[in-house]
One Martini backbone bead per residue (centre of mass of N, CA, C, O) as a GRO file, in nm:
protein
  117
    1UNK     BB    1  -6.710   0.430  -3.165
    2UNK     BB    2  -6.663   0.134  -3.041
    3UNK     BB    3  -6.446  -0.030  -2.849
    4UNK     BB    4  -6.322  -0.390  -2.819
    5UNK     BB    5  -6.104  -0.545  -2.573
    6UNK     BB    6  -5.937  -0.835  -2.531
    7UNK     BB    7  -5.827  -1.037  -2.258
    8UNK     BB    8  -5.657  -1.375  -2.165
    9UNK     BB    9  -5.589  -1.553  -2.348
   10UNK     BB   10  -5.503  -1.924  -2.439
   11UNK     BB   11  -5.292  -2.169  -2.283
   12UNK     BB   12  -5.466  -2.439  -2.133
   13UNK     BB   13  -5.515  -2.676  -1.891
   14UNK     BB   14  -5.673  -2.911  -1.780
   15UNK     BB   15  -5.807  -2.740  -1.476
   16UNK     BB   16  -5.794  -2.451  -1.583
   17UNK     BB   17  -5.747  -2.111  -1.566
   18UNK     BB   18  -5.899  -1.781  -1.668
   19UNK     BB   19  -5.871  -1.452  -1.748
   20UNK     BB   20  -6.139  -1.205  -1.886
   21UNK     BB   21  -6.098  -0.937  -2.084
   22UNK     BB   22  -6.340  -0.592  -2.165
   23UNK     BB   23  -6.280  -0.305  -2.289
   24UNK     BB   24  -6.427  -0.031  -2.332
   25UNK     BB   25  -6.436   0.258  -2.607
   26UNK     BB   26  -6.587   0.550  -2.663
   27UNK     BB   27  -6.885   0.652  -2.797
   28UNK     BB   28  -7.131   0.592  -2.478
   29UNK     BB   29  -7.423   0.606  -2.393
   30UNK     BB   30  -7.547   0.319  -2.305
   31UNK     BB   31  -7.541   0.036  -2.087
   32UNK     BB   32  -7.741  -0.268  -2.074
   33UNK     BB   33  -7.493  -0.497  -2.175
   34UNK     BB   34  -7.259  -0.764  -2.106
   35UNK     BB   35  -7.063  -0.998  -2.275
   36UNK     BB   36  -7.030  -1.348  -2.374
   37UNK     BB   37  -6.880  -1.526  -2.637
   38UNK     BB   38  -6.854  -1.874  -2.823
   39UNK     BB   39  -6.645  -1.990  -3.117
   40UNK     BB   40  -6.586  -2.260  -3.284
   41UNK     BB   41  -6.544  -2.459  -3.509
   42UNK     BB   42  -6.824  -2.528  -3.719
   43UNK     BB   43  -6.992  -2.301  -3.543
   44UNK     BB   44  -7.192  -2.149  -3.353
   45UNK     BB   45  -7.246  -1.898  -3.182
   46UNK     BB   46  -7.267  -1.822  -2.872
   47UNK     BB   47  -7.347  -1.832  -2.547
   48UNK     BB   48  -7.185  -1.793  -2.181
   49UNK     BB   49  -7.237  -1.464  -2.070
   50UNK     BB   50  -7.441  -1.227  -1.870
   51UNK     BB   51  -7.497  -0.848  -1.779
   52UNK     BB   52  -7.601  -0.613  -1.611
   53UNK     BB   53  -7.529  -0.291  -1.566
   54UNK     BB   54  -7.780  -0.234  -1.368
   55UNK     BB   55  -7.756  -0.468  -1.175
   56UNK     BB   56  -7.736  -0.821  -1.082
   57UNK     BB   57  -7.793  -0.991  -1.313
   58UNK     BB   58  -7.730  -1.324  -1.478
   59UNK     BB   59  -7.604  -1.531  -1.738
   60UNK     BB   60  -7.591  -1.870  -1.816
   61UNK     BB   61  -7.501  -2.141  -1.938
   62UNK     BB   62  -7.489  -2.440  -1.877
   63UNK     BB   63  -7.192  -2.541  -1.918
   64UNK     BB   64  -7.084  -2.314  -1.730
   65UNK     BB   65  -7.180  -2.337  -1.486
   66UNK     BB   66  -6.981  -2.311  -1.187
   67UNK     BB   67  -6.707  -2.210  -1.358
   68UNK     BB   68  -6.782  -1.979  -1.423
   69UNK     BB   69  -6.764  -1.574  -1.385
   70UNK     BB   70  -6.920  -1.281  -1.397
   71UNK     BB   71  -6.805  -0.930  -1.440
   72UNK     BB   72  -6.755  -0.544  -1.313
   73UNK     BB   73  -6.684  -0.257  -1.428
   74UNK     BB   74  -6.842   0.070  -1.460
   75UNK     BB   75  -6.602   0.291  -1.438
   76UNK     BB   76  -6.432   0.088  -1.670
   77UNK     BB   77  -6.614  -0.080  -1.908
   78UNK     BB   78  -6.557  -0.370  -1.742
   79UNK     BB   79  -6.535  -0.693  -1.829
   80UNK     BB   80  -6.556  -1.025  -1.695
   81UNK     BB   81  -6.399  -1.387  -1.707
   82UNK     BB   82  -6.409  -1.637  -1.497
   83UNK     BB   83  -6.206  -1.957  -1.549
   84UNK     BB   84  -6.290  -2.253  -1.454
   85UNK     BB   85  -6.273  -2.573  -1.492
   86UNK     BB   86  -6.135  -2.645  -1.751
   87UNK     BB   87  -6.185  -2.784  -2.093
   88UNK     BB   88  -6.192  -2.874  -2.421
   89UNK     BB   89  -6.507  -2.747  -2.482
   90UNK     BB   90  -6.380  -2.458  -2.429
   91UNK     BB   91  -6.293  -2.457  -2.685
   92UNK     BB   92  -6.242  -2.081  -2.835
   93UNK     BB   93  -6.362  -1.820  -2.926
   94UNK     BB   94  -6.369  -1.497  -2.741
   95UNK     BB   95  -6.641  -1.282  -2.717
   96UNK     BB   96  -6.756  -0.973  -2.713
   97UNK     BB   97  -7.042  -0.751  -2.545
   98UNK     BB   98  -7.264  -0.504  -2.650
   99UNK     BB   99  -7.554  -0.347  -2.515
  100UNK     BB  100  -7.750  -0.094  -2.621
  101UNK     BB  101  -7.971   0.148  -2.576
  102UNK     BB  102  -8.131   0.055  -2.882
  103UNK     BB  103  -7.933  -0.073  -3.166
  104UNK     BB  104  -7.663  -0.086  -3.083
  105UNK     BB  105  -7.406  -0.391  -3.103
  106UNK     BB  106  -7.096  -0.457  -2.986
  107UNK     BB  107  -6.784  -0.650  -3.107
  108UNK     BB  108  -6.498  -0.835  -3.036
  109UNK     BB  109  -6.221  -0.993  -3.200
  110UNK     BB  110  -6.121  -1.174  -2.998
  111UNK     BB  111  -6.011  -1.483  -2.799
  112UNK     BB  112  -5.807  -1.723  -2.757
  113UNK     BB  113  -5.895  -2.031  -2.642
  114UNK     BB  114  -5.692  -2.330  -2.506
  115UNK     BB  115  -5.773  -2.695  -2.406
  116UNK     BB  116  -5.527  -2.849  -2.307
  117UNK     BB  117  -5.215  -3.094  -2.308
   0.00000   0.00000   0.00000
């Protein structure tokens, strides 16, 4: 009933920035945070940033401190993710992630970002 679409990943050089967008719609409850999560080749899925719906708070991963910014859009049920000064070890699908106050957690298809030369 909730689907999660992300947008704005591709392809950037080294040293590069991309603005990730992750647009929530359906019959959405109470949203508690939405974050992004991003998943590598043969690797576990990670935590990248997340945000609580109401309220300041923010959470980075550390390799990502200083780099990335979540930010939100409340009325339009809208999270953001500006990546500055990507890395190669940036590369992976970058997940959305949305979480209601109850059990259900929704996430998104997935945007592939990748940082090459």
């Amino acid at each position: 009933q909730v689907q999660l679409v992300e947008s704005g990943g591709g392809l950037v050089q080294p040293g590069g920035s991309l603005r990730l967008s992750c647009a929530a719609s359906g019959s959405i409850f109470s949203i508690k945070t939405m974050g992004w999560y991003r998943q590598a080749p043969g690797t576990e899925r990670e935590i990248v940033a997340t945000i609580r719906w109401n309220g300041a708070y923010t959470y980075y991963a550390d390799s990502v401190k200083g780099r990335f910014t979540i930010s939100r859009d409340n009325a339009k049920n809208t999270v953001f993710l500006q990546m500055n000064s990507l890395k190669p070890e940036d590369t992976a699908v970058y997940y959305c992630k949305l979480v209601e106050y109850g059990v259900h957690d929704y996430w998104g298809q997935g945007t592939q970002v990748t940082v090459s030369s």
